[in-house]
C-alpha positions as CSV (number, residue, x, y, z in Angstrom):
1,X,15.8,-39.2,0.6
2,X,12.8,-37.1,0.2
3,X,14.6,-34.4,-0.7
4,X,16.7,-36.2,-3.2
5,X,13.2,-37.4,-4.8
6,X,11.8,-33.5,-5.1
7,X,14.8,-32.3,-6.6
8,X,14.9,-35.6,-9.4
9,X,11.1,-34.8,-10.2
10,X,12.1,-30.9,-10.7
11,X,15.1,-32.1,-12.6
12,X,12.8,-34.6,-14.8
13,X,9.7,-31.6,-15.2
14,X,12.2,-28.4,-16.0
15,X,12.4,-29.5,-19.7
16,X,8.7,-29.5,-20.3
17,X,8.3,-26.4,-18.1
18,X,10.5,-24.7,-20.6
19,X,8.5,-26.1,-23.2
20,X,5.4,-24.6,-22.0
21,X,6.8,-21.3,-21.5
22,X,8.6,-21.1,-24.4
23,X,5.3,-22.2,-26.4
24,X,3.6,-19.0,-24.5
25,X,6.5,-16.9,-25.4
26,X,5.9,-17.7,-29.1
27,X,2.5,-17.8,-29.0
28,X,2.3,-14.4,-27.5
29,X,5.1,-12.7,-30.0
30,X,2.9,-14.5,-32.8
31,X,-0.5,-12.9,-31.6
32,X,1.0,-9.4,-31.0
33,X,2.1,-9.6,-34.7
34,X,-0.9,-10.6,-36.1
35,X,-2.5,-7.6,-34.2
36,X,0.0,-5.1,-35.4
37,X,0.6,-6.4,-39.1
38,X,2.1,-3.7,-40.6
39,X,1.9,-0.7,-38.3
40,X,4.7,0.9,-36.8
41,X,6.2,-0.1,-33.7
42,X,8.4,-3.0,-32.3
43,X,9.0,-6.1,-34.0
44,X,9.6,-7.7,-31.2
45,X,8.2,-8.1,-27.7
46,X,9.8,-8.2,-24.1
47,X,7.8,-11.7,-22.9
48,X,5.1,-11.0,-20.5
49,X,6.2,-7.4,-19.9
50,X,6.3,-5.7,-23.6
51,X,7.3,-2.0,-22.9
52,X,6.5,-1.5,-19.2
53,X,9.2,-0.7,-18.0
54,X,10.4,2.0,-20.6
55,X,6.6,3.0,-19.8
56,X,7.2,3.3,-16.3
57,X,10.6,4.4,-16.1
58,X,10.2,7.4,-18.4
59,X,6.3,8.0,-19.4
60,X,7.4,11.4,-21.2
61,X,10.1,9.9,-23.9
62,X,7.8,6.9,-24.2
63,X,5.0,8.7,-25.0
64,X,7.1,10.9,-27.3
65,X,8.4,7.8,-29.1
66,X,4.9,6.9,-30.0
67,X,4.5,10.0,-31.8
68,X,7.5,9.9,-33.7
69,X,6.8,6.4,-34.3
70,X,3.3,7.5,-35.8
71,X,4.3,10.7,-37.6
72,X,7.4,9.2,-39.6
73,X,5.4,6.6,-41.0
74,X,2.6,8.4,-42.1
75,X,-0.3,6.4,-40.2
76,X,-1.3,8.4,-37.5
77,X,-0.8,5.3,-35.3
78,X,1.8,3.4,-33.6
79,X,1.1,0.0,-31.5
80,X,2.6,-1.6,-28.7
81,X,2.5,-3.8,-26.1
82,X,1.8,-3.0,-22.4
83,X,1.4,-6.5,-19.7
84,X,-0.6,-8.6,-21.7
85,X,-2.3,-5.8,-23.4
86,X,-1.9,-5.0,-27.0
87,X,-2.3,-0.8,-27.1
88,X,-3.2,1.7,-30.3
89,X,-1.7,4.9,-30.1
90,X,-2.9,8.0,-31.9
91,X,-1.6,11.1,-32.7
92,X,-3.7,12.4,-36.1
93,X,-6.3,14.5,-34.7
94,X,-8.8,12.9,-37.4
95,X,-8.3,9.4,-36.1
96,X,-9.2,10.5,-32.1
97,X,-12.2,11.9,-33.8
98,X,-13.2,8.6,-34.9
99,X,-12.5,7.1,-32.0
100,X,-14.9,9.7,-29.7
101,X,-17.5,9.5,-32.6
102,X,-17.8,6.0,-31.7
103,X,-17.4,5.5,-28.2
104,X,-20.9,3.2,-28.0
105,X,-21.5,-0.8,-26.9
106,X,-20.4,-2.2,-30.2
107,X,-17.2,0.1,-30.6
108,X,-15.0,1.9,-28.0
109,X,-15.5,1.9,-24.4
110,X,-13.8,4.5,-22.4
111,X,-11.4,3.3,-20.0
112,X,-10.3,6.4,-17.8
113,X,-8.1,5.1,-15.1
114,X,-7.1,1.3,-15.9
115,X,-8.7,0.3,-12.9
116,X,-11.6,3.6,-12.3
117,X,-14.5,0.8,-13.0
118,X,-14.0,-1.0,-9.8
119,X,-13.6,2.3,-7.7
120,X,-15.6,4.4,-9.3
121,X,-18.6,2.1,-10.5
122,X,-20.0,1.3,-13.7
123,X,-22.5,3.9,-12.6
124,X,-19.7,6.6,-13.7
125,X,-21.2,8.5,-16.4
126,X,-18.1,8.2,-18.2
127,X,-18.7,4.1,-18.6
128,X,-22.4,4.8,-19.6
129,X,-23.5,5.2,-23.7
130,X,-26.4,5.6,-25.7
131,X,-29.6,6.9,-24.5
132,X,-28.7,6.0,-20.4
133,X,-25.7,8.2,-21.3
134,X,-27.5,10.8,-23.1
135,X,-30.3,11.0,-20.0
136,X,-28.0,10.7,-17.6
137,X,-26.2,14.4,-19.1
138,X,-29.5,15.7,-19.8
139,X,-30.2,15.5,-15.9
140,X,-26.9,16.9,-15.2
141,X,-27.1,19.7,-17.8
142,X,-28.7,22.4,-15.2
143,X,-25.7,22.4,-13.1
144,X,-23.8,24.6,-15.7
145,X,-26.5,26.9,-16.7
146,X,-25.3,30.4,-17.0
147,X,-26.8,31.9,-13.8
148,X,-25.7,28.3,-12.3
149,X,-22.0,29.3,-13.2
150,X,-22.6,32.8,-12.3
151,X,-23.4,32.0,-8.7
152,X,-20.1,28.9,-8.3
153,X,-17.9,32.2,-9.4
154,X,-18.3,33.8,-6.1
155,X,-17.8,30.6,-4.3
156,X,-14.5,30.1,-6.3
157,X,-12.9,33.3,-5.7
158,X,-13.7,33.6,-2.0
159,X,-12.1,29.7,-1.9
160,X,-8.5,31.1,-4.2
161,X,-8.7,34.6,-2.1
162,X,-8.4,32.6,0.9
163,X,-5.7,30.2,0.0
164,X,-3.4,32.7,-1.9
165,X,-3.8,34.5,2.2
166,X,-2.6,31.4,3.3
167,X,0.5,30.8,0.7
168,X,1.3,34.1,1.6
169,X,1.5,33.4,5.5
170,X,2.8,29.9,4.9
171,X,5.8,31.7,2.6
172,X,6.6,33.9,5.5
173,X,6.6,31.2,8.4
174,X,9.2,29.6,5.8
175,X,11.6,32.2,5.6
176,X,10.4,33.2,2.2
177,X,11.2,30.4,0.9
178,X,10.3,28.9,-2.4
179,X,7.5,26.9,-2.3
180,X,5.7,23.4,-4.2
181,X,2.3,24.6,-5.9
182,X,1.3,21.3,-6.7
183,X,0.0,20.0,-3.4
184,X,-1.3,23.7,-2.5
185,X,-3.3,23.8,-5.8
186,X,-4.4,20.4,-5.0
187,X,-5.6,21.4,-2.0
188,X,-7.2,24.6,-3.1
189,X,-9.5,23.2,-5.8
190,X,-10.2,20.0,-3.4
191,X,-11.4,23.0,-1.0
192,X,-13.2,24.5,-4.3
193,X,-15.4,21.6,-5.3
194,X,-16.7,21.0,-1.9
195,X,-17.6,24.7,-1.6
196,X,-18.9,25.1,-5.3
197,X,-20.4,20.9,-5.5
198,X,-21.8,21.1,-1.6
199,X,-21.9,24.0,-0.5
200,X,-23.1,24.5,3.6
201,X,-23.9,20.6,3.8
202,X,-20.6,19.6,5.3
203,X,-19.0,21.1,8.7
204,X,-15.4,22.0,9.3
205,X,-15.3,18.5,10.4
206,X,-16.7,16.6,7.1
207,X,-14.2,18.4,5.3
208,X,-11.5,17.4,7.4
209,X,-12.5,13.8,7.1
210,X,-13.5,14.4,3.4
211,X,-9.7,15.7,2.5
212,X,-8.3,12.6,4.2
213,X,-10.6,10.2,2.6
214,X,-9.7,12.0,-0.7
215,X,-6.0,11.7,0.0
216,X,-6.2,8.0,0.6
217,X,-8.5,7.6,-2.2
218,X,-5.8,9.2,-4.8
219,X,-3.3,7.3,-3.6
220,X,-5.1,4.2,-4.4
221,X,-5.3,5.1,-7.9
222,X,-1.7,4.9,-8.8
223,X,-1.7,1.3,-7.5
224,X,-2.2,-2.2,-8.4
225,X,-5.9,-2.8,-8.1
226,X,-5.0,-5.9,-5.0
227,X,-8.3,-6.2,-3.1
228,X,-6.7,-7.5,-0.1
229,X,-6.6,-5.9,3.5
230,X,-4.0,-3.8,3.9
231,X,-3.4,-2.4,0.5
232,X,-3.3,0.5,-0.7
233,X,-6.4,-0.1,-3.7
234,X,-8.6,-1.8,-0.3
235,X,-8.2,1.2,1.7
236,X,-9.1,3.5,-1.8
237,X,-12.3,1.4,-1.8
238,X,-13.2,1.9,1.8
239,X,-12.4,5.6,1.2
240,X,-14.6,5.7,-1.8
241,X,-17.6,4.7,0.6
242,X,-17.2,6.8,2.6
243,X,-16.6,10.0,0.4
244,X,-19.9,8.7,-1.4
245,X,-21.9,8.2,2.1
246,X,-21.0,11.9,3.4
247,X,-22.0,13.1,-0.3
248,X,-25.1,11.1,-0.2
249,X,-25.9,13.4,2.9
250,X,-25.2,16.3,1.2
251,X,-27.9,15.4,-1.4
252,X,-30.7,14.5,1.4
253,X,-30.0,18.2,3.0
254,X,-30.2,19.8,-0.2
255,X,-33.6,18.0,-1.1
256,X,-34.9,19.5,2.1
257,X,-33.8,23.2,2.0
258,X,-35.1,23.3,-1.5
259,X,-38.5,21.7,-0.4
260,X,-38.7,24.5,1.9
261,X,-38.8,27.0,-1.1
262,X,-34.9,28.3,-0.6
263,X,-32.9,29.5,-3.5
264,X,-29.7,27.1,-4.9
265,X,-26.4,28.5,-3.8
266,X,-24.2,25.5,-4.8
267,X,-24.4,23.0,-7.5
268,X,-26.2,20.0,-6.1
269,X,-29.1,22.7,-5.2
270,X,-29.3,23.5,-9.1
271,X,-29.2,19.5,-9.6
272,X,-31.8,18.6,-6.9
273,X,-34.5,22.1,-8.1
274,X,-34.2,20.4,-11.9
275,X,-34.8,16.4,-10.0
276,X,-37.7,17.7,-7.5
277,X,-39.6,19.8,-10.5
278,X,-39.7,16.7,-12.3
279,X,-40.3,14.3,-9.8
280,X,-43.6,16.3,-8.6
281,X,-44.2,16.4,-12.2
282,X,-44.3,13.0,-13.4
283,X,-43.9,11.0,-9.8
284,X,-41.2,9.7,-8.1
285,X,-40.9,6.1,-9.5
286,X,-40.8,7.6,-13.0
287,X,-37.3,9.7,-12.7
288,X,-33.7,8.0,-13.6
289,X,-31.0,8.4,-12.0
290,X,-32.8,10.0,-8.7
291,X,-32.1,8.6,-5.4
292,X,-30.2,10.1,-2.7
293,X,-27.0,7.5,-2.9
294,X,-26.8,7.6,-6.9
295,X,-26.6,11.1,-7.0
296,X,-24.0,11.2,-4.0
297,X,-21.9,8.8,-6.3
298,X,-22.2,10.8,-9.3
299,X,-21.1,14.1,-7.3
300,X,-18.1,11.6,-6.3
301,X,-17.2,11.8,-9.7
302,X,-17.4,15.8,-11.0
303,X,-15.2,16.4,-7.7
304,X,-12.6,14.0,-8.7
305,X,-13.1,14.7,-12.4
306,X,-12.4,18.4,-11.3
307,X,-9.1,17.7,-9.3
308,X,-6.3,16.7,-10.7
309,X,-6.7,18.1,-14.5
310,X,-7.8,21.8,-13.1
311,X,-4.5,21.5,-10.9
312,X,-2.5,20.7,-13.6
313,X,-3.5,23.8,-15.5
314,X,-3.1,25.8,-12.9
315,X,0.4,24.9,-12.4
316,X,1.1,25.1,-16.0
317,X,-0.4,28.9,-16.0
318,X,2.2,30.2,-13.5
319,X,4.7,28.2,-15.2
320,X,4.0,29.9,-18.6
321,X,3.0,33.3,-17.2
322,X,6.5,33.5,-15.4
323,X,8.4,32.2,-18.7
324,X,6.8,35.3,-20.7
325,X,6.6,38.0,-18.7
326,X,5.4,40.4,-21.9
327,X,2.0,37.8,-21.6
328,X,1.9,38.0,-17.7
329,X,2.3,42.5,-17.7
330,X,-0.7,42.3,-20.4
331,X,-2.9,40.1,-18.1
332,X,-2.3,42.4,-15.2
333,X,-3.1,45.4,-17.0
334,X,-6.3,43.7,-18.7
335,X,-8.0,42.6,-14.9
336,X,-6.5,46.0,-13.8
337,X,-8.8,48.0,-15.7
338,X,-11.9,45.6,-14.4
339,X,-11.1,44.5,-11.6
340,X,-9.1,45.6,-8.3
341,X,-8.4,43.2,-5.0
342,X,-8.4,45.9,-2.8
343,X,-11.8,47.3,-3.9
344,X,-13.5,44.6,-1.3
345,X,-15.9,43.1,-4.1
346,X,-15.8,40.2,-6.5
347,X,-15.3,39.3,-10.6
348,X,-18.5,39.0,-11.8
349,X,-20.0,37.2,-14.7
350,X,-20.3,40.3,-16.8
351,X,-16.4,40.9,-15.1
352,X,-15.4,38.0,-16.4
353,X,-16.5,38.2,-20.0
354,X,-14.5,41.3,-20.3
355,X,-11.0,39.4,-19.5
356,X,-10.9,38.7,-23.7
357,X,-7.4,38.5,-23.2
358,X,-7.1,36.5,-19.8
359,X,-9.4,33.8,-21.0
360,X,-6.9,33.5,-24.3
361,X,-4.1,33.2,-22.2
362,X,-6.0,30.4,-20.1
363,X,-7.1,28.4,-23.1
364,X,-3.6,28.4,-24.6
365,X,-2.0,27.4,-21.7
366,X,-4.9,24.2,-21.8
367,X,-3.6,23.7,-25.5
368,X,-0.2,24.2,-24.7
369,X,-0.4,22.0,-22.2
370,X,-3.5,19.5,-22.0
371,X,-3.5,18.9,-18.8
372,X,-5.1,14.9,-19.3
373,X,-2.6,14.6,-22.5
374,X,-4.0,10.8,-23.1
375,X,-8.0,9.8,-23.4
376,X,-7.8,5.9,-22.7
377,X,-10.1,3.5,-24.6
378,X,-11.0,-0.3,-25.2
379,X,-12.0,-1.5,-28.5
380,X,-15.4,-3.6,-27.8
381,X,-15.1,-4.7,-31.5
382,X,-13.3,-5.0,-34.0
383,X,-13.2,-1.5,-35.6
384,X,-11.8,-0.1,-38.9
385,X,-9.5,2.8,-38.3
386,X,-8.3,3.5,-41.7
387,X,-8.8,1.9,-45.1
388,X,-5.4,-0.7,-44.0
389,X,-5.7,-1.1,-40.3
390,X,-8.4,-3.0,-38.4
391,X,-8.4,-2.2,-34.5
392,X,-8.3,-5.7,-33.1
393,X,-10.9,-6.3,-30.1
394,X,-9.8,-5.7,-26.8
395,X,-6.9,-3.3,-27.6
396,X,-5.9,-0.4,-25.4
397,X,-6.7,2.6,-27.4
398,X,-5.3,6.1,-26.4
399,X,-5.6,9.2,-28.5
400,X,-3.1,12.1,-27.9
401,X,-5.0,15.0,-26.9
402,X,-1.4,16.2,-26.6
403,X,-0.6,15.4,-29.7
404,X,-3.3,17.1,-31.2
405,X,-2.8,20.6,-30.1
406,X,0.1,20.8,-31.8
407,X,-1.5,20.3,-35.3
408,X,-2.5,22.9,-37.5
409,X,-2.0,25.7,-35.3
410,X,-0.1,29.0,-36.4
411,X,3.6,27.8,-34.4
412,X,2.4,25.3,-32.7
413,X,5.5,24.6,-30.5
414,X,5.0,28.9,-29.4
415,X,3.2,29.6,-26.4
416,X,0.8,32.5,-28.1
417,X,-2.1,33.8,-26.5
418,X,-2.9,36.0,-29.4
419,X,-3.8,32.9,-31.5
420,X,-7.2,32.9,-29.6
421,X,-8.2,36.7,-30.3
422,X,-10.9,37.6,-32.2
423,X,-8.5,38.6,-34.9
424,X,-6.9,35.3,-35.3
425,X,-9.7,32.9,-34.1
426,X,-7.3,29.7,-34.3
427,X,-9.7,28.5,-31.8
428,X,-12.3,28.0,-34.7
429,X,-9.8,27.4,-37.8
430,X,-8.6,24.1,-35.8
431,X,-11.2,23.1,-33.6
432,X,-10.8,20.0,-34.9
433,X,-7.4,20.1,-33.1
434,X,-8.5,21.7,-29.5
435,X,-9.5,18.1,-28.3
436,X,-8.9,19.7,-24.3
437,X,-12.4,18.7,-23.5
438,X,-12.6,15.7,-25.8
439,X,-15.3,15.4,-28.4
440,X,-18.2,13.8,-29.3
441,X,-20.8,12.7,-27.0
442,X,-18.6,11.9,-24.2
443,X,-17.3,15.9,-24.3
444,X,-16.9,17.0,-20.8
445,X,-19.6,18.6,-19.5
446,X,-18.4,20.8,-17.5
447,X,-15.8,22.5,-19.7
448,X,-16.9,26.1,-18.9
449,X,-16.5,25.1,-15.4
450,X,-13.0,24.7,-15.6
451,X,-12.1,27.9,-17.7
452,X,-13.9,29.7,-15.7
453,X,-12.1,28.3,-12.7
454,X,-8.8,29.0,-14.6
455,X,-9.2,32.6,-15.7
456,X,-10.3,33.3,-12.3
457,X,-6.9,31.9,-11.1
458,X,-4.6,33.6,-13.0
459,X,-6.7,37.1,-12.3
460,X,-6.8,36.5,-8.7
461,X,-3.2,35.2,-8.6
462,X,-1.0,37.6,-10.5
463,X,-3.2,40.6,-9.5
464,X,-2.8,39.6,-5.5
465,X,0.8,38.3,-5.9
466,X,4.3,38.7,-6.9
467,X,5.9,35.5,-7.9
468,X,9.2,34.2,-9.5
469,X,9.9,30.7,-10.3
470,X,13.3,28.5,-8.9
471,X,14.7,27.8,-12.5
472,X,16.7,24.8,-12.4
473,X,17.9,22.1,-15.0
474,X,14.4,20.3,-16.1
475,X,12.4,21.9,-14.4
476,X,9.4,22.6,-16.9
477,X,10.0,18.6,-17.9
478,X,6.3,17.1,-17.8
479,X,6.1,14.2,-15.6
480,X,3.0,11.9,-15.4
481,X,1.1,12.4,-12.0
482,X,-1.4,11.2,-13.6
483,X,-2.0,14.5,-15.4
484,X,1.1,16.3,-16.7
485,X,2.6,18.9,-14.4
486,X,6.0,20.7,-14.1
487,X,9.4,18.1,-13.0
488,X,9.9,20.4,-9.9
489,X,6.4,20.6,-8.7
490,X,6.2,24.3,-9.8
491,X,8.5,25.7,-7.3
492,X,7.9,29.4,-6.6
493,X,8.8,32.2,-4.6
494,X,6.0,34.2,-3.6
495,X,5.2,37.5,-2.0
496,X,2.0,39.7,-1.7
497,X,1.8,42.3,-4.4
């Protein structure tokens, strides 16, 4: 009888239940119209869902279809609808300009990962603007001085010389066969932030513990942000603390070596000589941004910041250097004439400014292939794109940096090297379009960082080794890890030279 009395109340409910959702249903197709007006993209809405799944199931064509989207109707922009979200996509370089122009309290907030606030902090320099933003840089600023990057490139190449040793060895145990750079490249520049970042404060041990923390962590980034024990986004959080604790150690030995009148030999040494100069200067109480655990967080974040885009370049540069083997003979005879492995020394500054050519190839292969090809923001207003369209609040903006390095350029679609010599100087004609680094105030700091890191790659790596890529059916497809990197994981053989 009971049962009979559930199922009649179910029975008698289900109409207005349908009702209600069906009142949602419209109610959301009304408001995602209203948002839209008359900007290109769907008509029509899959309820609840909108485009996930297309999203999910193929992030390349559905980015792609954005563009196209955009470009045919002349906007610049195409909307959509993502879970509950209403998203802004951009492909005209001049529109992203506006949106970094005005990333600021009353306009666009960046977003990064969908759910970096909750494991990174709102600390994140990223999340900051205005003046704590502009402070907060200004503090940081010393860590990429020239003679700051001049003593990281020695730490760098000893870090690649000793991983290409062990690709080589790990090739050979194999059988010679081919072999996945995109976990050894991960691992490499995990290995090459902690040396360059930290330096001698963590054993043989820490790092052990670090790189499993750190493997954790990234995994918990690709997940849904469930704060529950036994998730994966619960065990990224617990990681998080302790990657930040072990880093906030780092910081208190660094303090102490340099009170002790030592030179800085890694990059929280040039932080904490800046931090102790002006804390003696104008007292302790009266510096930002200065205790042991704050620092340790923001370290957090350059190493992560520094990980997945740098691998995705360097993947990209064997990639490309193996498709065009005329660019890849010109590189070897450029570091050639500077440069020789078997000589027992190291590139040097002065070294490195001489590789014109290397450096072009490395900054084409970032505009060839932007390694973060989408720069995620939230509209904290309303905000006025063009003289027709009104970003509503709220909306889920993303600006192609992919997108954007193919305007304007000479061939866009070519890879081309050449485009960046001093002849040519594309790099300055459209430097509107190079939107690699981003632009505006949030520009990433540490953008010479990262070419360095790259030029030194490829002159390390095709100077040292012989290498021929496993060319199969879609294998230079770009899939969304979440940077772009080859469908096949860059899958190389690879021999010493």
């Amino acid at each position: 009888m009971e049962f009979i009395s559930v199922w009649s109340m179910l029975v008698s409910i289900t109409p207005y239940l349908l009702c209600l959702i069906s009142f949602f249903i419209f109610l959301e197709q009304i408001t995602y119209i209203k948002k839209k007006k008359s900007s290109p993209g769907p008509i029509f809405i899959l309820p609840f869902l909108g485009s996930v799944i297309q999203l999910i199931g193929n992030p390349k064509k559905y980015w792609e279809d954005q563009a196209k989207a955009a470009i045919e109707s002349n906007y610049g922009f195409s909307a959509n609808y993502i879970v509950g979200r209403f998203i802004i996509f951009i492909q005209n370089s001049e529109l992203s300009h506006k949106v970094f122009a005005n990333v600021r309290a009353d306009a666009f907030h960046f977003a990064g990962n969908p759910f970096g606030a909750k494991l990174f902090g709102k600390h994140n320099l990223i999340y900051l603007t205005g003046q704590e933003h502009k402070d907060l840089r200004g503090r940081i600023a010393p860590n990429f001085t020239p003679k700051a990057l001049s003593t990281y490139l020695s730490l760098q190449q000893s870090t690649i010389l000793k991983h290409l040793t062990k690709w080589v060895n790990l090739s050979i145990q194999n059988g010679n066969k081919p072999l996945p750079l995109r976990f050894l490249c991960r691992d490499m520049n995990l290995d090459t932030s902690q040396t360059v970042f930290v330096g001698p404060y963590m054993d043989e041990k820490s790092c052990e513990e670090f790189n499993t923390d750190y493997i954790v962590f990234n995994a918990g980034t690709l997940t849904l942000p469930i704060d529950l024990p036994g998730f994966a986004f619960r065990k990224a959080l617990l990681a998080v603390n302790r990657l930040t604790e072990t880093l906030t150690n780092c910081v208190k030995q660094s303090k102490m070596k340099l009170q002790s009148g030592e030179e800085p030999v890694c990059l929280v040494d040039f932080w904490m000589q800046q931090l102790l100069k002006e804390i003696q200067e104008t007292g302790p109480d009266s510096v930002p941004h200065s205790s042991d655990a704050e620092i340790g967080a923001h370290l957090f974040d350059f190493l992560f910041a520094a990980q997945d885009a740098s691998t995705s370049s360097l993947l990209w540069a064997v990639t490309l250097l193996e498709k065009h083997p005329e660019v890849l003979l010109k590189v070897r005879q450029e570091v050639s004439q500077i440069w020789s492995s078997e000589s027992g020394k190291l590139i040097t500054a002065e070294n490195l400014r001489e590789m014109k050519y290397t450096e072009a190839v490395a900054r084409e292969v970032l505009r060839y292939r932007a390694p973060a090809p989408l720069v995620p923001h939230i509209a904290g207003e309303d905000f006025q794109l063009t003289e027709s369209y009104t970003i509503p609040k709220g909306t889920m903006v993303f600006p192609s940096v992919f997108e954007s390095s193919f305007q304007g350029f000479t061939e866009p679609e070519r890879f081309d090297p050449d485009r960046f010599s001093e002849n040519r100087q594309e790099d300055q004609l459209y430097k509107r379009n190079y939107l690699v680094f981003g632009a505006g105030a949030h520009q990433c700091i540490g953008q010479r960082y990262a070419v360095n890191h790259l030029v030194l790659f490829i002159a390390i790596f095709t100077s040292v080794l012989d290498f021929k890529r496993v060319v199969t059916d879609g294998c230079d497809d770009l899939i969304y890890v979440p940077t772009i990197s080859p469908k096949d994981d860059c899958l190389v053989h690879l021999s010493k030279r």
